[in-house]
N, C-alpha and C positions, 0 to 999 in steps of 0.2 A: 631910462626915461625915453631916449631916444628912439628904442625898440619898440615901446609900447605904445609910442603917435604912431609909427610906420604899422603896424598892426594895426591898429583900430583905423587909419588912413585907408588899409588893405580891406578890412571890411567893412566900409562904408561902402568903398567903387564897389566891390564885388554883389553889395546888396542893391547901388543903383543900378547895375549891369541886370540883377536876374527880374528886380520890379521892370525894367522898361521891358525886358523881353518876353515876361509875361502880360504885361498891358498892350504891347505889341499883337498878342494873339487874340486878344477881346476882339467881338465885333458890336459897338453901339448901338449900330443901327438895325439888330436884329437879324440879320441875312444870314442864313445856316451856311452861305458858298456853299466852297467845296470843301469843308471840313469833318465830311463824314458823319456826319448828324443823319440819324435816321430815326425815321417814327409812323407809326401809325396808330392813331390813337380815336377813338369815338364812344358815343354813348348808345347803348343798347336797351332803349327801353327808359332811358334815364340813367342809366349804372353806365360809371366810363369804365372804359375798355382799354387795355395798354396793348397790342401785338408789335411787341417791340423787335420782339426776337428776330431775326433773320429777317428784319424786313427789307425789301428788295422790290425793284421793278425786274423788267424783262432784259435780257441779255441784251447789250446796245446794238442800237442797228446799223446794219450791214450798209444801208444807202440812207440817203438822204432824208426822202421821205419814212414818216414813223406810220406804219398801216394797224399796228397795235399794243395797246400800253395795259399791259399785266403787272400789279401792284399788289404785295402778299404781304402776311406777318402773324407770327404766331403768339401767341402768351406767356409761355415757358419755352424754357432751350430746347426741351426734347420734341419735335413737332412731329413726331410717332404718336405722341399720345394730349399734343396742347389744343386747344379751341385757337381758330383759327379765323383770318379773315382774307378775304382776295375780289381785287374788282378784276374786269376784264371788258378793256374797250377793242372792238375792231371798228378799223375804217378804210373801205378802199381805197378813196382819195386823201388820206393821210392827217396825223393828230394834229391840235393846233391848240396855244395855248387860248381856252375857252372855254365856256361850260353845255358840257351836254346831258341831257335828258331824257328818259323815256315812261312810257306809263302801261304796259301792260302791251306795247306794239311790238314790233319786231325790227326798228331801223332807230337808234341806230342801235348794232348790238355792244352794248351796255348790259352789265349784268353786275350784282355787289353780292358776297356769299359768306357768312356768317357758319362755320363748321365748328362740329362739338365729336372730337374723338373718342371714345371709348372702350371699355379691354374689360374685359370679366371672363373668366375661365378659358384661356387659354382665344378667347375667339374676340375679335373685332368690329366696330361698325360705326358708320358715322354717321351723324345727326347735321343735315342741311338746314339754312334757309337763305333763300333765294328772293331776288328781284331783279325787276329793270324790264326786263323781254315778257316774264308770267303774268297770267290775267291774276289783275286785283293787289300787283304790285309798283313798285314806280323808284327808278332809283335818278339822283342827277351825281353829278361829277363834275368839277372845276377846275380845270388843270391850271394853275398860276405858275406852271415853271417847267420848261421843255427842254433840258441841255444836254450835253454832253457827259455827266456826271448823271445824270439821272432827271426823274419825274416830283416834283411838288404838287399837291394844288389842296382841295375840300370836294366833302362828301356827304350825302344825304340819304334818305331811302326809307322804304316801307318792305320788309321782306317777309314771306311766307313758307311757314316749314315745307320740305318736297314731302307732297304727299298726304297733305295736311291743310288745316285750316286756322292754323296757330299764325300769328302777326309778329314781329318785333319793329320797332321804328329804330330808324339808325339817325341820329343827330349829331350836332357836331364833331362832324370827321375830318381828320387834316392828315396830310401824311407827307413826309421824306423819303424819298426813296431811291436810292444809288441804284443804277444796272450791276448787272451784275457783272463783277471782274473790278467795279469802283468800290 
């Protein structure tokens, strides 16, 4: 009888031990940290879109100032052959957490890219659409989070196929994104 309190004594502590240490690892208050949470996710026309895979900003930088923030992500694992997405800000004077915009100008350079891989008989090619800098497109960007771990923020836009006069609208866009090496 004696055995069987110390036992069931033993597994009481051991299940208070692993509930706090998993309660421990919750964050309430929503904040991804540094927990390695990535995402990029938006709606395409109305249809959401997941480029979860590999998604990543640009390799961390070297100094201080950030002069550009490349944010990628693909749909499936193999990104030889997934539909893809990527923004690409530059800025000489350096990123800042804030939202920027363009509509068809060429400052700042902003750009949001929307790719569709394809493979049929042994040959490949890929299917663009673009905005931010082309006439008749307009994309904006939000960045809510500039650290050391990587790029957070939202995203918007109106892209036009290259070469074409085909539209998609980009809606609700958020994304996580660790540099890479995080």
């Amino acid at each position: 009888m004696k055995t069987n309190k110390i036992t069931n004594f033993s597994i009481i502590i051991c299940t208070l031990f692993i509930l706090a240490g998993l309660s421990a690892c919750n964050k309430s208050d929503g904040d991804i940290g540094d927990s390695a949470e990535k995402y990029l996710i938006c709606k395409l026309n109305g249809k959401e879109h997941r480029f979860n895979y590999h998604a990543n900003a640009n390799d961390k930088p070297a100094e201080e100032t950030i002069h550009f923030v490349v944010i990628s992500g693909w749909e499936e694992e193999n990104t030889a052959t997934s539909p893809g997405f990527g923004i690409d800000l530059v800025l000489p004077e350096g990123a800042e957490e804030k939202t920027y915009s363009v509509a068809g100008g060429s400052t700042p350079e902003l750009d949001g890219q929307y790719y569709i891989q394809h493979a049929k008989d042994g040959k490949t090619w890929t299917t663009v659409y673009s905005g931010g800098r082309s006439t008749g497109t307009e994309f904006t960007l939000n960045i809510t989070s500039l650290t050391d771990w990587g790029v957070k923020g939202t995203f918007s836009g109106k892209l036009r196929l290259s070469g074409g006069d085909e539209y998609i609208t980009v809606t609700d866009g958020k994304f996580s994104a660790p540099y890479n090496g995080n």
